[in-house]
C-alpha positions as CSV (number, residue, x, y, z in Angstrom):
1,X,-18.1,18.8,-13.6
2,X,-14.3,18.6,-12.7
3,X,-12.2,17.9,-15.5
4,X,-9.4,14.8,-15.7
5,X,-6.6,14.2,-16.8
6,X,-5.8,10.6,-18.1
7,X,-1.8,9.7,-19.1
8,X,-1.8,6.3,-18.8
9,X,-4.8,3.9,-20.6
10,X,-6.6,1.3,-18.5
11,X,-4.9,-1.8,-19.5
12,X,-1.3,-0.5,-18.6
13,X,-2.5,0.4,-14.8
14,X,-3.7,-3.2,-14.9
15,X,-0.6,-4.1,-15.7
16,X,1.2,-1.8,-13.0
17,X,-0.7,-3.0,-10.5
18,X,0.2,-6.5,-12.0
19,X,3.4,-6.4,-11.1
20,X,3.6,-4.4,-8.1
21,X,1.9,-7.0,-6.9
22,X,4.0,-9.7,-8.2
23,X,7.2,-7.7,-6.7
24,X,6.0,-7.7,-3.2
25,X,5.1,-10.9,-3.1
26,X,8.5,-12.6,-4.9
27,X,11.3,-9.8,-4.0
28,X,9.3,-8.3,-1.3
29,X,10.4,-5.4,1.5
30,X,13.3,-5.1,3.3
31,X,12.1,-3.8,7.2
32,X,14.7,-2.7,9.0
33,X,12.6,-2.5,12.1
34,X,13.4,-5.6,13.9
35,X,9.8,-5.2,15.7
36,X,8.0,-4.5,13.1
37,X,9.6,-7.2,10.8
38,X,8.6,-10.1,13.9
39,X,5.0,-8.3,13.9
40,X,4.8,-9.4,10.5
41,X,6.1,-12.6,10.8
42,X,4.0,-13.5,13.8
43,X,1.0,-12.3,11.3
44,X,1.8,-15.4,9.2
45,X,4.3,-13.5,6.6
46,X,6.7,-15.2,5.1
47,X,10.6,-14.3,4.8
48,X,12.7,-14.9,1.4
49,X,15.1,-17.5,1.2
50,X,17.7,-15.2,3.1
51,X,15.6,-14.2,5.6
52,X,16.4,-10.6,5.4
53,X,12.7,-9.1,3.6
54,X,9.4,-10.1,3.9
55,X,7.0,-11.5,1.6
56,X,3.5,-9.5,0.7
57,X,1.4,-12.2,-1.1
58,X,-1.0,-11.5,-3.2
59,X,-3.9,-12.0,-1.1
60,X,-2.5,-10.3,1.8
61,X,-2.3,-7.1,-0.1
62,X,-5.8,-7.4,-1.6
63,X,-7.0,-7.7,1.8
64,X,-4.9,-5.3,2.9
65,X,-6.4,-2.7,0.5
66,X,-10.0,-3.9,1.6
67,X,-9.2,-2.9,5.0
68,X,-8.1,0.6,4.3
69,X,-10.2,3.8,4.5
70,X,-11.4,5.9,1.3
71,X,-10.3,8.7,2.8
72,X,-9.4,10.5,5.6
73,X,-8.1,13.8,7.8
74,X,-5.5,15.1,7.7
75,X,-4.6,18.0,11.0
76,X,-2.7,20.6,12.3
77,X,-0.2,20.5,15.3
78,X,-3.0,21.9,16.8
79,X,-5.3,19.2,16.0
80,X,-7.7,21.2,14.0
81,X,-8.5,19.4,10.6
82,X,-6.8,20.7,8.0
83,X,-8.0,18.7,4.7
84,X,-10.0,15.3,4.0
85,X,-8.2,13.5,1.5
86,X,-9.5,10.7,-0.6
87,X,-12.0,10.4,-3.5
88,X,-11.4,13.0,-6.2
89,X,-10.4,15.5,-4.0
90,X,-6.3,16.4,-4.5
91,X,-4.1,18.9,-2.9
């Protein structure tokens, strides 16, 4: 059995994740990639009132989230995996 450490109770990760979630999605990001920022756009983002970040709702992170891997690989220059990260396993 690994052991864990715990700093911060369940309800106040709720409430982290709360209002990262409410911050992407009302201040959002600046992207200073003018590719990148029409990407997103053209994906059906939407821009704040000035036009200068771009909006993550809510449902577009969850899905977002969804869509990612548990873990995965990380390698050399060489290509030669180097460590699988994800689950409980930290480096």
């Amino acid at each position: 059995m690994r052991p864990t450490l715990n700093t911060l109770g369940d309800d106040l990760i709720v409430r982290i994740l709360d209002e990262a979630r409410h911050v992407l999605a009302t201040i959002g990001m600046e992207i200073r990639g003018p590719h990148l920022k029409q990407r997103l756009v053209e994906q059906g983002l939407p821009l704040d009132a000035t036009g200068e970040r771009v909006l993550f709702p809510a449902d577009v992170v969850y899905r977002a989230l969804a869509a990612a891997p548990a873990s995965f690989t990380l390698y050399t220059r060489d290509g030669k995996p180097h460590a699988q990260l994800g689950g409980n396993r930290v480096h």
